[in-house]
C-alpha positions as CSV (number, residue, x, y, z in Angstrom):
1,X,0.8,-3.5,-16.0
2,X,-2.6,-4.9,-15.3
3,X,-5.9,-3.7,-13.6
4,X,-5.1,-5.8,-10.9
5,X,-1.8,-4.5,-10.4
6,X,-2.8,-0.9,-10.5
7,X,-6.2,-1.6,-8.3
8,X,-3.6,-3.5,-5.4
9,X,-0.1,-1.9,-5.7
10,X,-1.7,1.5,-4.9
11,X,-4.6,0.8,-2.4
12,X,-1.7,1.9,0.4
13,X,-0.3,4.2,-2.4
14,X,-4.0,6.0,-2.0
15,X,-3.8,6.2,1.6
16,X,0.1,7.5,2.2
17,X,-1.2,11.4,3.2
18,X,-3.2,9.7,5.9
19,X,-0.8,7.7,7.0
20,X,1.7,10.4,7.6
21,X,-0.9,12.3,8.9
22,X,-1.3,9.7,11.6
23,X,2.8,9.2,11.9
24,X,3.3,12.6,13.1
25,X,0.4,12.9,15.3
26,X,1.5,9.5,17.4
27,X,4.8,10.6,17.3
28,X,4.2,14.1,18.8
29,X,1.9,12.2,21.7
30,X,4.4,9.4,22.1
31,X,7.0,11.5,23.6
32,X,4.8,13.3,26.0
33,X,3.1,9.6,26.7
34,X,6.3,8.1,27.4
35,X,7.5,10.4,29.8
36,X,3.9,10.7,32.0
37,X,4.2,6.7,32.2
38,X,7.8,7.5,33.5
39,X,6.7,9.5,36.2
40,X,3.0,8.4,37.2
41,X,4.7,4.8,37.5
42,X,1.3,3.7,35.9
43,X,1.6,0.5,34.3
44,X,-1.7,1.4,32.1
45,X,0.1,4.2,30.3
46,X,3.5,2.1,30.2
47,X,1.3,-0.6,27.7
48,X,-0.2,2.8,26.2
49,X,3.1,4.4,25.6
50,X,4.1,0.8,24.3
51,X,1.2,0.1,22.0
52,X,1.6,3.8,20.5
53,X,5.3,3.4,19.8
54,X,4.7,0.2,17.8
55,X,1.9,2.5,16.3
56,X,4.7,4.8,15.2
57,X,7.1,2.2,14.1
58,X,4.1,0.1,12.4
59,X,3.0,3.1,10.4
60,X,7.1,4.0,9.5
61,X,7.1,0.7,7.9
62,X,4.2,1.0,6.1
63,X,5.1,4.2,4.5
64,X,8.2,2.9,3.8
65,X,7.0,0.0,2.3
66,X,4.4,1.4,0.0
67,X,7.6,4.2,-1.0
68,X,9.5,1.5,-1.8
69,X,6.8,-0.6,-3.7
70,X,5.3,2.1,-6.0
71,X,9.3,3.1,-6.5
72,X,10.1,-0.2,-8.1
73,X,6.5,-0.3,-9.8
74,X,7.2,3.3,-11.4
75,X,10.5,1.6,-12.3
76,X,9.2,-1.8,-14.1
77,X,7.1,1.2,-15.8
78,X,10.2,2.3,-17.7
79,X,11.9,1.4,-21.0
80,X,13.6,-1.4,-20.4
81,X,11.8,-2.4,-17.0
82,X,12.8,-3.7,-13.9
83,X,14.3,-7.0,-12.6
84,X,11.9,-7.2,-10.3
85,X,9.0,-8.0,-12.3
86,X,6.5,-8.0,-9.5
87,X,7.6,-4.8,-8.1
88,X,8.0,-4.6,-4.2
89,X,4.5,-5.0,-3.6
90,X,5.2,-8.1,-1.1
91,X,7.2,-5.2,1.4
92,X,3.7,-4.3,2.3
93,X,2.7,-8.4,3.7
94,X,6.5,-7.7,5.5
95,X,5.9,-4.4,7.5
96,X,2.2,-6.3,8.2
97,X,4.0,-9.3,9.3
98,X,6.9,-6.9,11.2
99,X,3.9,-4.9,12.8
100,X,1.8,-8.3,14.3
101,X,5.2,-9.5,15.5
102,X,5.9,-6.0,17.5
103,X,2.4,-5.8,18.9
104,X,2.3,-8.9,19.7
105,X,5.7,-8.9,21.5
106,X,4.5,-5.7,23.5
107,X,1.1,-6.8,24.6
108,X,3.0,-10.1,26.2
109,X,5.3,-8.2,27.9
110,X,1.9,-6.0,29.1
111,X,0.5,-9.4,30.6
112,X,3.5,-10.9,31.9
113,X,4.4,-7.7,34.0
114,X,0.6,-6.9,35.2
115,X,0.6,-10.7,36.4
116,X,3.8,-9.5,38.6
117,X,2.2,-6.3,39.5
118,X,-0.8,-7.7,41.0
119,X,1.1,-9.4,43.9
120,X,2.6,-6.2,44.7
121,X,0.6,-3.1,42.9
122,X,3.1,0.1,43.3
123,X,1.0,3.1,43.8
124,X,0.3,5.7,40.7
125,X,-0.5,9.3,40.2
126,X,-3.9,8.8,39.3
127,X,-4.2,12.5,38.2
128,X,-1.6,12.9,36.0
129,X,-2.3,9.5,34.6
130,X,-6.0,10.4,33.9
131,X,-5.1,13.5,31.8
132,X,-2.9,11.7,29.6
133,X,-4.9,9.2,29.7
134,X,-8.0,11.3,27.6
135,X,-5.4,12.7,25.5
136,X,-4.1,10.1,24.4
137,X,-7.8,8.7,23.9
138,X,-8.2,11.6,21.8
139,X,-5.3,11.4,19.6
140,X,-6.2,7.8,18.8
141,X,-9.6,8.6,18.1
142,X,-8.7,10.7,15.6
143,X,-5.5,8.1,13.9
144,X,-8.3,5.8,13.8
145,X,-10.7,7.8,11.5
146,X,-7.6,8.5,9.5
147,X,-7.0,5.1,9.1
148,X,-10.3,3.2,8.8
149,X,-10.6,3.7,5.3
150,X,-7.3,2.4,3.6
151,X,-7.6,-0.8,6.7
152,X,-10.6,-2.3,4.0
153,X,-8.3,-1.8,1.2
154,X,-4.4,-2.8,2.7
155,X,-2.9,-5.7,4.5
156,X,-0.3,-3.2,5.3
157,X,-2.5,-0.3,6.5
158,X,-4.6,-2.9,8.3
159,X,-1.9,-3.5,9.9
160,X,-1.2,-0.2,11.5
161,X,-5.2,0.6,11.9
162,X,-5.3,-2.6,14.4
163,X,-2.2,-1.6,16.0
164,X,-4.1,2.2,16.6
165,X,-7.4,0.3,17.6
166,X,-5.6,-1.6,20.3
167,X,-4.0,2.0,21.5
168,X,-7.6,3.4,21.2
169,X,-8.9,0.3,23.7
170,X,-5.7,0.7,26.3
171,X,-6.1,4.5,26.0
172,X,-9.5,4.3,27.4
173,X,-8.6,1.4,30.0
174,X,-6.1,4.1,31.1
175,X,-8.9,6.8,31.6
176,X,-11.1,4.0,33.6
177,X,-8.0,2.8,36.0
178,X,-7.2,6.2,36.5
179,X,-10.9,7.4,37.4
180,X,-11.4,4.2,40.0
181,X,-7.8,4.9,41.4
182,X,-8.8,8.4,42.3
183,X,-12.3,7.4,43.5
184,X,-11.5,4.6,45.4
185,X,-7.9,3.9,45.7
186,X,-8.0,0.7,44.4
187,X,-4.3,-0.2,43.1
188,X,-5.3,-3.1,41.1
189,X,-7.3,-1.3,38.8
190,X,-4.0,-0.6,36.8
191,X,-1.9,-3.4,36.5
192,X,-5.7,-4.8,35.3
193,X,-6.7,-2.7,32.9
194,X,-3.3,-3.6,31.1
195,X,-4.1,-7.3,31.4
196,X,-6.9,-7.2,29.6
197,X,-5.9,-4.6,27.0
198,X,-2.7,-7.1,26.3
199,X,-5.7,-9.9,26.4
200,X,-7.7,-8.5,23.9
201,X,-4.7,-7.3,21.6
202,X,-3.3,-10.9,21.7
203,X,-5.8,-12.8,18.9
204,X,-5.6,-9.7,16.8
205,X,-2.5,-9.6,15.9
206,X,-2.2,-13.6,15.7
207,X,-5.0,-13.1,13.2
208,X,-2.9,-10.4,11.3
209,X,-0.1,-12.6,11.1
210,X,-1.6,-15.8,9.8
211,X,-3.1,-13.0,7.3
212,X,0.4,-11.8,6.0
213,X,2.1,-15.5,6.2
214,X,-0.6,-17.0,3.9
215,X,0.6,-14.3,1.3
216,X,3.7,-15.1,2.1
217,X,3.8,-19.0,1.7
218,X,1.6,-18.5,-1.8
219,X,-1.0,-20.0,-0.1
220,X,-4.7,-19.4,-2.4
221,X,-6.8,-16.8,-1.0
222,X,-9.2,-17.6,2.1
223,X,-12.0,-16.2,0.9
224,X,-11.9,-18.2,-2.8
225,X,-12.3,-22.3,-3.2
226,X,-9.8,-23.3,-6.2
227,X,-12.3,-26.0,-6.6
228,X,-14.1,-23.5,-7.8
229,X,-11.5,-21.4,-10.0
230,X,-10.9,-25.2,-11.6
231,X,-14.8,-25.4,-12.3
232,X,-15.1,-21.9,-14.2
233,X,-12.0,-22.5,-16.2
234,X,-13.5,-26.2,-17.2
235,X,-16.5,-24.5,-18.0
236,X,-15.6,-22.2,-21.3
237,X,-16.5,-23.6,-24.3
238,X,-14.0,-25.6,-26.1
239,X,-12.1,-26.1,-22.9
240,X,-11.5,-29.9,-22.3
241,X,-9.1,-30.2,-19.6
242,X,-7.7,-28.2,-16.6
243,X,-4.6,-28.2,-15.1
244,X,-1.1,-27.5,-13.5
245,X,-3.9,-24.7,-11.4
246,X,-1.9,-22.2,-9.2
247,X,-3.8,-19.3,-7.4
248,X,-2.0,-16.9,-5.1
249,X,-2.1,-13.1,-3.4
250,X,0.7,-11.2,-4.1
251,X,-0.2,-8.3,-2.0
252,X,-3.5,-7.0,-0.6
253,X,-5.9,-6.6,-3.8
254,X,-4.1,-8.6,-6.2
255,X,-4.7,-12.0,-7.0
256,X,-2.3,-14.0,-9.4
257,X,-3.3,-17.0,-11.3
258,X,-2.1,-19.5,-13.7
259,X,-3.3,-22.7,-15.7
260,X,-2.4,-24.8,-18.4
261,X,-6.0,-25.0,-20.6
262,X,-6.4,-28.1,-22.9
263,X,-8.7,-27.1,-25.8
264,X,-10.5,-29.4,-28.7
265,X,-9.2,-26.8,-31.5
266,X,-6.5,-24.9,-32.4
267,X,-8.7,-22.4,-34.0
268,X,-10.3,-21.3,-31.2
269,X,-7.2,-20.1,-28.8
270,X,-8.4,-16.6,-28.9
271,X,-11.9,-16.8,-27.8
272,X,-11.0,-19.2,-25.2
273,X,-7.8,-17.0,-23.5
274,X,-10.5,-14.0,-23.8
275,X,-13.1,-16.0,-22.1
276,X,-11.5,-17.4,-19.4
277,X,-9.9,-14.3,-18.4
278,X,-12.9,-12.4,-18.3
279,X,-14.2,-15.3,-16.3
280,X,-12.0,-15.1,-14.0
281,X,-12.5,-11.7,-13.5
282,X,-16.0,-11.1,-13.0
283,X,-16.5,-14.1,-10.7
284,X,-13.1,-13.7,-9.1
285,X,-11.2,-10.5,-9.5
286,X,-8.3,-11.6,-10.7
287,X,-7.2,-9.6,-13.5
288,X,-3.7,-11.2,-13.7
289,X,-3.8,-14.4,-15.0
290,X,-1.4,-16.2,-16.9
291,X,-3.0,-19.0,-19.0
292,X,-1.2,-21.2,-21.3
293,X,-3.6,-22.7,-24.0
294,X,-2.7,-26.4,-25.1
295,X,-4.1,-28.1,-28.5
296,X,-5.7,-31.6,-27.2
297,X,-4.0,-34.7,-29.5
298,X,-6.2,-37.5,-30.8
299,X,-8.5,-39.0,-28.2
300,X,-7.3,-36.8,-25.3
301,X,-9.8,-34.9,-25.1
302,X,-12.0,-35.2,-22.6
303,X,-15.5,-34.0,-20.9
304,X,-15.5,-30.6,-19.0
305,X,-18.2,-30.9,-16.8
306,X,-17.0,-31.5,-14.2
């Protein structure tokens, strides 16, 4: 197994105790969120309760996912290997995928039922609302430390630490609606403050899932021009010719190439494989690359300098 593999596959692997940590702290709030919503009749905690059971569910898959993927990794490890010679790593781009699809489904539901509310706001226990409110503020504040880290690392924990900081946002809408209800009265401060937390979750999670179907669909990394990739590889000596290029992310961390090279001599395989790989490391980070080295015929070779 490569660097690369062992650098991606386990950046979630790295991070699992703080994802559980974070599991079983939303879970414990959820239940006690759920059923203040219920009875307050705020619509503010409703999209909080919401948001922190996708939280929950988000962060389930995640764990599972990177369970399943170091599993089937350990596996391939073995005498004899695996069938799945990539591992499971691509479950993690799934649950990230699974998790933009759930928030996203929640926050519309959010906007669609504020829109109702404000032609006929119901009223809300403000007081109730505003102590679960800051707990639940609190709770999030401390998922999102947990989680901040491994987000830089993981599409898949990214996925959950978005789905906590959009929790974090509607947990401290909560806390504002509730205040300006008990201060003033005004009803419309909570089917608003859950407009604008489903508003602002919205593009997140749009963002998230373009993120997770680019992996998905093979498509090269954003933040790498394969113009470019093309250019280095041209550029070893005794290259002549680049082709049949493929670059793709096979989870988050891990980028997976491979080229035909067309060399001048036969002679000088080695020190051209060992070049371009490095190559491609250093200016790149890919440390899987599968190059296939080609002996130019008479006349076909031709300049690399482009």
């Amino acid at each position: 197994m490569s660097a690369g593999h062992q650098h991606g596959g386990r950046a979630g692997h790295r991070h699992r105790h703080r994802l559980w940590a974070a599991f079983v702290l939303l879970l414990g709030f959820l239940l006690i969120e759920a059923a203040a919503a219920w009875w307050t009749g705020s619509l503010a905690l409703l999209s909080d309760a919401s948001h922190m059971a996708t939280d929950v569910l988000g962060i389930g898959l995640a764990l599972a996912a990177i369970t399943a993927a170091g599993a089937a990794a350990r596996r391939a490890e073995r005498p004899g290997g695996s069938h799945r010679t990539f591992g499971l790593y691509r479950l993690e781009v799934l649950a990230a995928l699974g998790n933009a699809a759930l928030v996203g489904a929640v926050a519309a539901y959010v906007l669609i039922e504020a829109v109702r509310r404000l032609g006929d706001p119901p009223q809300v226990h403000a007081g109730p609302m505003l102590v679960v409110g800051a707990a639940g503020l609190a709770v999030n504040l401390v998922a999102f430390a947990l989680l901040r880290t491994g987000a830089r690392e993981s599409l898949n924990v990214r996925g959950a630490y978005l789905e906590v900081l959009g929790d974090l946002l509607t947990s401290a809408g909560v806390v504002v609606a509730a205040v300006v209800l008990a201060l003033t009265g005004w009803w419309y401060a909570d089917p608003l403050v859950a407009a604008a937390a489903a508003l602002f979750i919205l593009p997140r999670t749009w963002m998230l899932g373009r993120s997770a179907l680019r992996v998905l669909v093979q498509a090269a990394p954003a933040h790498l021009r394969v113009a470019d990739v093309r250019r280095t590889l041209a550029e070893v000596p005794g290259v002549c010719d680049v082709h049949d290029l493929h670059v793709w992310t096979l989870t988050s961390g891990m980028e997976v190439a491979s080229a035909h090279l067309t060399i001048d001599a036969a002679d000088r395989l080695g020190a051209v494989l060992a070049t371009a790989q490095s190559a491609l490391h250093e200016r790149y980070g890919i440390d899987h690359a599968t190059l296939q080295v080609e002996p130019a015929g008479t006349g076909a070779c031709r300049p690399a300098g482009w």
